[in-house]
Structures are given as structure tokens and as C-alpha cells.
N, CA, C and O atoms as CSV, one atom per row, in Angstrom:
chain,resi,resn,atom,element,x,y,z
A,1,UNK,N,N,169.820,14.240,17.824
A,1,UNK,CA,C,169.382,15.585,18.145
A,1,UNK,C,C,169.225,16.375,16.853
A,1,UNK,O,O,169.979,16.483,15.886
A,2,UNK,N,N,167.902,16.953,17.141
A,2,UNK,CA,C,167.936,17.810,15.619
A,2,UNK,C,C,167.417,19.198,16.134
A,2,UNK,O,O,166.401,19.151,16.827
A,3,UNK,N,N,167.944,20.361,15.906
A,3,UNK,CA,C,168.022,21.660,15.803
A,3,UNK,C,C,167.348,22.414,14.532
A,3,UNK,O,O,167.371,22.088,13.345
A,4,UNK,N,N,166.659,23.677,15.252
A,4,UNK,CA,C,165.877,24.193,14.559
A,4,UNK,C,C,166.028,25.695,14.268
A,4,UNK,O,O,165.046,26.044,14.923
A,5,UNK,N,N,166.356,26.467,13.940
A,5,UNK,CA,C,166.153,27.920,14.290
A,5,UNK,C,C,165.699,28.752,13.229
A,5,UNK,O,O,165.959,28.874,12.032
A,6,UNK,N,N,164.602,29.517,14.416
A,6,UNK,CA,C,163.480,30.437,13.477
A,6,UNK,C,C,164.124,31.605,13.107
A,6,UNK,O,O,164.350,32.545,13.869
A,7,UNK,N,N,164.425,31.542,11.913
A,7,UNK,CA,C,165.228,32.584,11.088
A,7,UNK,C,C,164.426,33.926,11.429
A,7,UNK,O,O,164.986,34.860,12.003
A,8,UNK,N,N,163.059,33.969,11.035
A,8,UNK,CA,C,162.024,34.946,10.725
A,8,UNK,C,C,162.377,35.688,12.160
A,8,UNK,O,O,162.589,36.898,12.085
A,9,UNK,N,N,162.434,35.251,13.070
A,9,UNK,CA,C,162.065,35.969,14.481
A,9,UNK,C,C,163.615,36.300,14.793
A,9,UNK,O,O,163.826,37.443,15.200
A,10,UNK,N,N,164.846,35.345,14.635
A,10,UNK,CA,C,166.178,36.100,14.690
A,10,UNK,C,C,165.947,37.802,15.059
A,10,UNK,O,O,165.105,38.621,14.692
A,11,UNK,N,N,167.339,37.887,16.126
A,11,UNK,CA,C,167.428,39.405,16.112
A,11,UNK,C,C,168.857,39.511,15.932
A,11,UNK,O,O,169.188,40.685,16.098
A,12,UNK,N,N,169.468,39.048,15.764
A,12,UNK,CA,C,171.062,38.840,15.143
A,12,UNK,C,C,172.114,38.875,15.968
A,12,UNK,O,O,173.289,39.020,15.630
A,13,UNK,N,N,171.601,38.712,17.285
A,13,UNK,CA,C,172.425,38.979,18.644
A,13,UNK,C,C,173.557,38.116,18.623
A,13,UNK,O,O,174.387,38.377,19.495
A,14,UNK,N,N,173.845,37.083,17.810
A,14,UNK,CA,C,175.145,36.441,17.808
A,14,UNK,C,C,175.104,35.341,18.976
A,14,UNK,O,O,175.587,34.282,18.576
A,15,UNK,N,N,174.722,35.298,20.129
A,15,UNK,CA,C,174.353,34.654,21.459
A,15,UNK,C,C,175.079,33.059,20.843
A,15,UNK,O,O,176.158,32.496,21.027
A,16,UNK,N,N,173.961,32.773,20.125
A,16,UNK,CA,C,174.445,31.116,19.035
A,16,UNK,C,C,175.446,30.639,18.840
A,16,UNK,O,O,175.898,29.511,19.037
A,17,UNK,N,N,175.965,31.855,18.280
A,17,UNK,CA,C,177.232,31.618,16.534
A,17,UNK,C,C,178.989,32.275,18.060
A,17,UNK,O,O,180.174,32.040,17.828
A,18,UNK,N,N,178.597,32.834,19.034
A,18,UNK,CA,C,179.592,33.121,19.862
A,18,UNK,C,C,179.416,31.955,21.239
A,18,UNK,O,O,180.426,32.018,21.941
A,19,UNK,N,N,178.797,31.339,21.559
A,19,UNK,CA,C,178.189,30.118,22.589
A,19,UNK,C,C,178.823,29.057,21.659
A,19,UNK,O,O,179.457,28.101,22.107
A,20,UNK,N,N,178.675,29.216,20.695
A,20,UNK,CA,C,178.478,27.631,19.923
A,20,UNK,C,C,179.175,27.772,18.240
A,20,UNK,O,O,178.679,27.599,17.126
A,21,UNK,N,N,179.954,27.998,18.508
A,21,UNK,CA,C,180.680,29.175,16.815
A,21,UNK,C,C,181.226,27.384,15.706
A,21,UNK,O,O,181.617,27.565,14.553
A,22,UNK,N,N,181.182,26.412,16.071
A,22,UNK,CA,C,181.676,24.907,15.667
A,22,UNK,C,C,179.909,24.678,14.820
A,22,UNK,O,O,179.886,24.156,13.706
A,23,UNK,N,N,179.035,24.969,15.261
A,23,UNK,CA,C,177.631,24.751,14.559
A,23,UNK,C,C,176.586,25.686,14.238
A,23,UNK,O,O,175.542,25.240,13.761
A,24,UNK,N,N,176.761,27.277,14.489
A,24,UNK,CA,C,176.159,27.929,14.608
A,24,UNK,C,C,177.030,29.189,13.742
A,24,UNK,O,O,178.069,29.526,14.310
A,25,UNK,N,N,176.766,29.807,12.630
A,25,UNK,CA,C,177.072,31.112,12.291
A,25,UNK,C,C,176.412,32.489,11.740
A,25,UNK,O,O,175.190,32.527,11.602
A,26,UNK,N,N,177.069,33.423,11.479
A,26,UNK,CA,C,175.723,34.225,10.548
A,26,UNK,C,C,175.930,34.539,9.141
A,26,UNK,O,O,176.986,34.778,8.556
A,27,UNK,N,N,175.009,34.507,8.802
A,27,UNK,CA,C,174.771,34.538,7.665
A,27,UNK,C,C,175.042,35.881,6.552
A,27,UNK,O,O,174.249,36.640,5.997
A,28,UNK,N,N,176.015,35.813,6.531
A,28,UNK,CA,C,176.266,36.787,5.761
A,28,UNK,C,C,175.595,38.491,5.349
A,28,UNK,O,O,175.716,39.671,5.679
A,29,UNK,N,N,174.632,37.343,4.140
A,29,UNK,CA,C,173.516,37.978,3.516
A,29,UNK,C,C,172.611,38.680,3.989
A,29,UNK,O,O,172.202,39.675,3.390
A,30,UNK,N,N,172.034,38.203,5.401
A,30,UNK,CA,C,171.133,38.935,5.838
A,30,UNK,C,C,171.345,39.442,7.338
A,30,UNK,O,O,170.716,40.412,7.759
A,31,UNK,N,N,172.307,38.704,8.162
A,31,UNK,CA,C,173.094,39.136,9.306
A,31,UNK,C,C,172.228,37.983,10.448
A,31,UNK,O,O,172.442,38.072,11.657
A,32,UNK,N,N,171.538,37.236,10.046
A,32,UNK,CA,C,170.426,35.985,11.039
A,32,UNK,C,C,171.310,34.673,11.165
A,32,UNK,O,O,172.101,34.276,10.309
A,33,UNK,N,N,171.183,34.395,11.729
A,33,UNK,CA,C,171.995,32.830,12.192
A,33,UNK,C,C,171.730,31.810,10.947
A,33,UNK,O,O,171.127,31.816,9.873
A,34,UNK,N,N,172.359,31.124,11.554
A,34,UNK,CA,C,172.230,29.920,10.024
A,34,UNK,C,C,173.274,28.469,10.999
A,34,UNK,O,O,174.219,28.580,11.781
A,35,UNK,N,N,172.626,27.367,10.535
A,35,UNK,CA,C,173.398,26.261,10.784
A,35,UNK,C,C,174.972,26.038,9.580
A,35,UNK,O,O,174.904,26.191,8.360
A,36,UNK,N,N,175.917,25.758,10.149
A,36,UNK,CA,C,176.972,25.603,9.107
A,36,UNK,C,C,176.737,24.549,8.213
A,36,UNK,O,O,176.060,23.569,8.525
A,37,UNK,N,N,177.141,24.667,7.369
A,37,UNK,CA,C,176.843,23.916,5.811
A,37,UNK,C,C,177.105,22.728,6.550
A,37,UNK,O,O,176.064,22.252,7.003
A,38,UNK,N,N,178.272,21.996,6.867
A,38,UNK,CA,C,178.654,20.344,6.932
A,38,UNK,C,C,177.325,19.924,8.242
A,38,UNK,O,O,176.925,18.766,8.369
A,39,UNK,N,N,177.004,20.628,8.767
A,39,UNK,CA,C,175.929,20.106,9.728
A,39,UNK,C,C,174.108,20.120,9.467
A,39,UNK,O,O,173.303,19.885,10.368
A,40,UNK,N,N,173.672,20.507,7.778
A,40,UNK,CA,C,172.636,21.189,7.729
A,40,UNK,C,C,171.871,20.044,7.332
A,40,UNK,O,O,172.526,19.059,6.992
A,41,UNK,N,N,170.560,19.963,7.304
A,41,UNK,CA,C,170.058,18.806,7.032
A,41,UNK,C,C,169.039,19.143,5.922
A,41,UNK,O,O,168.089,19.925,5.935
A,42,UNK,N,N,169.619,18.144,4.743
A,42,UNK,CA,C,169.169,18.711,3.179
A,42,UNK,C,C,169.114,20.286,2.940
A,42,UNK,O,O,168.311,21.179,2.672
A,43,UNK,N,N,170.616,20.050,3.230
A,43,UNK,CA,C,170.417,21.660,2.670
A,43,UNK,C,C,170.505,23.041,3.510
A,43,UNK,O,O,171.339,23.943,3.582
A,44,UNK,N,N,169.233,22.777,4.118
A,44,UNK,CA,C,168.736,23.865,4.919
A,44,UNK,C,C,169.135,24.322,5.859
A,44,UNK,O,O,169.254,23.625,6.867
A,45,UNK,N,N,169.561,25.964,5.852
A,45,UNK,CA,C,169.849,26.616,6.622
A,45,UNK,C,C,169.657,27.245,8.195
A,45,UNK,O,O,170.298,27.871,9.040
A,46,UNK,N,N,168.605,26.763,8.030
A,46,UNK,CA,C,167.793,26.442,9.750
A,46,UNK,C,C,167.414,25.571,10.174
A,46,UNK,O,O,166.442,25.739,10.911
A,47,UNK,N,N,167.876,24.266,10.003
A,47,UNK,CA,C,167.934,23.159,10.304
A,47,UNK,C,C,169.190,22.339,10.590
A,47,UNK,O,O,170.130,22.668,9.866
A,48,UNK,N,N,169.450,21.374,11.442
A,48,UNK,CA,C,170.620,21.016,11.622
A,48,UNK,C,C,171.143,19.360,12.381
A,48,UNK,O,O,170.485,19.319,13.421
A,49,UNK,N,N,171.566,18.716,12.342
A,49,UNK,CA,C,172.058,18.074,13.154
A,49,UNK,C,C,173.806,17.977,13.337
A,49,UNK,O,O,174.731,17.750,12.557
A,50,UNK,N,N,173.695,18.294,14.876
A,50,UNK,CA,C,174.857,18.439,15.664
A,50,UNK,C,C,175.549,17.059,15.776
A,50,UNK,O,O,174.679,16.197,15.657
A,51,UNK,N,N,177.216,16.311,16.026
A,51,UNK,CA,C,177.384,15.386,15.603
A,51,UNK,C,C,177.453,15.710,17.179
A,51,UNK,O,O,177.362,16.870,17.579
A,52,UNK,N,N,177.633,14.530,18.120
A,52,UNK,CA,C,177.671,14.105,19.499
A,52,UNK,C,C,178.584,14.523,20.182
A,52,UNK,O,O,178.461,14.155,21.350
A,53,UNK,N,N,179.721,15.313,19.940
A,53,UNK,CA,C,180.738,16.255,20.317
A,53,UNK,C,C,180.208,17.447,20.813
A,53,UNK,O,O,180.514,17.938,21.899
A,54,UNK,N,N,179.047,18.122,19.646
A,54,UNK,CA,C,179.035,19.651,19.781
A,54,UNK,C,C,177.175,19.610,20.270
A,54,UNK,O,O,176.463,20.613,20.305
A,55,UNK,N,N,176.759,18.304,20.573
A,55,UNK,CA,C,175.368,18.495,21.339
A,55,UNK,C,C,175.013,19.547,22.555
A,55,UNK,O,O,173.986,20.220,22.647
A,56,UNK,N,N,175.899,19.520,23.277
A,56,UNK,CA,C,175.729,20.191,24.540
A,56,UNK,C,C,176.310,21.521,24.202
A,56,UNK,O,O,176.049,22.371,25.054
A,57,UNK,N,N,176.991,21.919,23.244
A,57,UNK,CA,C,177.413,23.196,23.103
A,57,UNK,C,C,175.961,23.727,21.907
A,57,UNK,O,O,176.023,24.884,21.492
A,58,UNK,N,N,175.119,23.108,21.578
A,58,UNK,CA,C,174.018,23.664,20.695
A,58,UNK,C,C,172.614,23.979,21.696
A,58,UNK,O,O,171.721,24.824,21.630
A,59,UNK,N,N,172.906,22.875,22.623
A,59,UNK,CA,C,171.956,22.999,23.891
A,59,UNK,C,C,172.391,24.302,24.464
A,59,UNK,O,O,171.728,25.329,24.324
A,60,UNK,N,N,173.029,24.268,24.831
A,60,UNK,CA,C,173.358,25.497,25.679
A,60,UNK,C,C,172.960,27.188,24.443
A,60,UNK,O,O,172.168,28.075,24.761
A,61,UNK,N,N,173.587,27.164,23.433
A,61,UNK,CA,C,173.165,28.170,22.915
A,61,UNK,C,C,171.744,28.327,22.259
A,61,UNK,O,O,171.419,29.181,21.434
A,62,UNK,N,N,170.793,27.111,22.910
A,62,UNK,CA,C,169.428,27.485,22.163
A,62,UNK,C,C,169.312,27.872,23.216
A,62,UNK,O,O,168.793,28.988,23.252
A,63,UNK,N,N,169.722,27.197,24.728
A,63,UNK,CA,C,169.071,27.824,26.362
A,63,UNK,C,C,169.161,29.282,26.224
A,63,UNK,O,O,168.255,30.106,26.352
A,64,UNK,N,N,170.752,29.524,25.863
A,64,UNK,CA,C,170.734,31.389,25.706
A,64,UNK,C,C,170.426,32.185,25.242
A,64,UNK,O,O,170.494,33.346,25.645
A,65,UNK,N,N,169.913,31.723,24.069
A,65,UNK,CA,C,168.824,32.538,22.700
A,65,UNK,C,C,168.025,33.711,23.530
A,65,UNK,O,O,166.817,33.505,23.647
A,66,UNK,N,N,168.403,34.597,23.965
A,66,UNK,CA,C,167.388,35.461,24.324
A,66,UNK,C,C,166.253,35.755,23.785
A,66,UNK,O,O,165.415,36.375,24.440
A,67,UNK,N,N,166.036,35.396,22.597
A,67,UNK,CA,C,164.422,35.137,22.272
A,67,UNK,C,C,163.856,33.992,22.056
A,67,UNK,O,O,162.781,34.008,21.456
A,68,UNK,N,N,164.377,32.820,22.450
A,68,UNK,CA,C,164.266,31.657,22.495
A,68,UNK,C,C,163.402,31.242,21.002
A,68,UNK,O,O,162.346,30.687,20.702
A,69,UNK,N,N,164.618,31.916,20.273
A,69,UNK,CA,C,164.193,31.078,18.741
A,69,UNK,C,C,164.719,29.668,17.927
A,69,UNK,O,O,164.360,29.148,16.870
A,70,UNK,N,N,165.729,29.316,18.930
A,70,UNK,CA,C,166.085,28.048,18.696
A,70,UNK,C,C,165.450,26.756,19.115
A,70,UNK,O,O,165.230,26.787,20.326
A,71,UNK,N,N,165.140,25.825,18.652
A,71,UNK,CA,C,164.564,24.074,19.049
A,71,UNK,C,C,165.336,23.199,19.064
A,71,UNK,O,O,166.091,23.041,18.105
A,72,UNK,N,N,165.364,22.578,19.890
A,72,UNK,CA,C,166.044,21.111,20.081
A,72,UNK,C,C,165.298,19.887,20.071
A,72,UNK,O,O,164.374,19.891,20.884
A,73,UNK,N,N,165.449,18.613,19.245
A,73,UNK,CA,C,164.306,17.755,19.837
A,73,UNK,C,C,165.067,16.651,19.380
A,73,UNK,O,O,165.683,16.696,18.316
A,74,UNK,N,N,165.059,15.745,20.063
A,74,UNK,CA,C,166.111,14.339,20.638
A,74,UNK,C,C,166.027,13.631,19.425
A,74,UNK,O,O,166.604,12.551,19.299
């Protein structure tokens, strides 16, 4: 499973980082979600893979994204 989230469109509602707080946080700097460092893929902060524990807890907080800026794809 690899996870995606569109930083640009973020509204900082937390929905993510409080659903799913093990793979999902915010970012300090600018107050937008961000994948946690040990889960990011090369690097990147809006990108991610979830280890098979916390899949269904990343599913669920892209379902709740009230602006449905998060991706999931198998």
C-alpha cells in the first residue's frame, strides 16, 4: 500500500494525524499533514508506505479526509 497526500489542497483539519496519529502528523512549519519520517518513501513528505499493522488505520483516515486529499493505491 502506498499513500499519497496532496499537501497543496490540505486544510489542516487534523482528521489524518488524530484518525491515524502512528502514520500521519503535522507539520510543524506550515501546519499541513505530512507522513512520519520512519514511514516516508525517499524522503518525501507526502508520500508514504504504511507497514501492515497501521494499513487500515491510513485507510480509514484518507476515507475521512473531508476534502478527500489523501490516495491509497495497493
Amino acid at each position: 500500500m502506498k499513500v499519497h497526500i496532496d499537501r497543496d489542497n490540505c486544510t489542516s483539519c487534523g482528521t489524518c494525524w488524530d484518525t491515524c496519529p502512528a502514520f500521519f502528523e503535522m507539520k510543524k512549519e506550515d501546519g499541513f499533514s505530512q507522513v512520519i519520517e520512519q514511514f516516508r518513501l525517499n524522503g518525501d513528505i507526502a508520500r508514504g508506505t504504511p507497514p501492515d499493522d497501521l494499513e487500515a488505520c491510513a485507510q480509514e483516515a484518507a476515507d475521512l479526509c473531508p476534502v478527500q486529499i489523501i490516495s491509497v493505491d495497493d
